[in-house]
N, C-alpha and C positions, 0 to 999 in steps of 0.2 A: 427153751426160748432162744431163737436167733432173731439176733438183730443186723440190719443189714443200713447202711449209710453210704447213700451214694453223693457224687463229687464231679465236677468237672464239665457239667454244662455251663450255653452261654449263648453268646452272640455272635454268628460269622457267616460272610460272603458266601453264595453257593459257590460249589466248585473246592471250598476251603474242607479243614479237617477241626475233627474234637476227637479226646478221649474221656469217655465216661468210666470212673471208678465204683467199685462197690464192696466196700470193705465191710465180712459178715466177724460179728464177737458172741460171742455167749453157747450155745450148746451144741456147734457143729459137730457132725457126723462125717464119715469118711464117706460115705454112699451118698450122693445126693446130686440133684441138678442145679444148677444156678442158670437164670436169666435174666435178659432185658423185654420189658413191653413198654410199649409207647402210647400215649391216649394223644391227639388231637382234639382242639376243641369242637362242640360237637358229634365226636367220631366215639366207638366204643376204644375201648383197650386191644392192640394186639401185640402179638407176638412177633417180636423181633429175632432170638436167637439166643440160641442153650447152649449149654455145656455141661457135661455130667463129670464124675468124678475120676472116668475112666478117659476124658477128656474127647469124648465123642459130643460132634457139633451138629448144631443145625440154626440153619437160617431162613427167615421170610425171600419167597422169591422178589422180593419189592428191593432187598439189602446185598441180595450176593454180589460177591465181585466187589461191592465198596467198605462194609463193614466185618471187621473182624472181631471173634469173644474169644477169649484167653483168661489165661486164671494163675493167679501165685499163689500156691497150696504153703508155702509158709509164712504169707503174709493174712492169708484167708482172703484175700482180693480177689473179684474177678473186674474185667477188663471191657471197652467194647472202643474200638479204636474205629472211628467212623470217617471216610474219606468220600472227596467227590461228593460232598453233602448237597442236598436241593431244597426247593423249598418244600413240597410235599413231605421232609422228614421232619420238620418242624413239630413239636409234641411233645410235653412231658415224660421223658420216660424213667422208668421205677426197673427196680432191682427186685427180683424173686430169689427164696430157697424152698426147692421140693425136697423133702424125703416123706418117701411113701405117703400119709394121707395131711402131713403137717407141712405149711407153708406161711411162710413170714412174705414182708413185703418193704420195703425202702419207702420213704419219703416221696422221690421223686425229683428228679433235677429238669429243670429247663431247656432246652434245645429251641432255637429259633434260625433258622436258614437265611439270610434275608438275597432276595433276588439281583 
């Protein structure tokens, strides 16, 4: 079982920044992917941007250029350092861990853009 607790939503001007944390405890693996998705109300869940253990990235074309994922492999953190925010990024977003067919999920932290 991993547990994953993310941290550091909130409320800010577009144009401004946030950092979203996700600090995973309990049965991590060396092999695995960690990411952020984002739900808006109304909207399904998507995919924001990964990172695996070999620290290969990827990101929604809606995020490149403003947001960044990074990871502290000995704090078991990962990161999503969000710049240039709008209001369209506005949405819940949760913390994932893959490995192979098992995946845990975060709470979810708030993000609101305001115009």
């Amino acid at each position: 079982q991993v547990q994953l607790v993310e941290s550091g939503g909130g409320l800010v001007q577009a144009g401004g920044s946030l950092r979203l944390s996700c600090a995973a405890s309990g049965r991590t693996f060396s092999t695995y992917i960690m990411g952020w998705f984002r739900q808006a109300p109304g909207k399904e869940r998507e995919l924001v941007a990964t990172i695996s253990w070999s620290r290969s990235t990827y990101y929604a074309d809606s995020v490149k250029g403003r947001f960044t994922i990074s990871r502290d492999t000995v704090k078991n953190t990962v990161y999503l350092q969000m710049n240039s925010l709008k209001p369209e990024d506005t949405a819940v977003y949760y913390c994932n861990y893959r490995r192979d067919s098992y995946e845990s999920w975060g709470q979810g932290t708030q993000v609101t853009v305001a115009s």
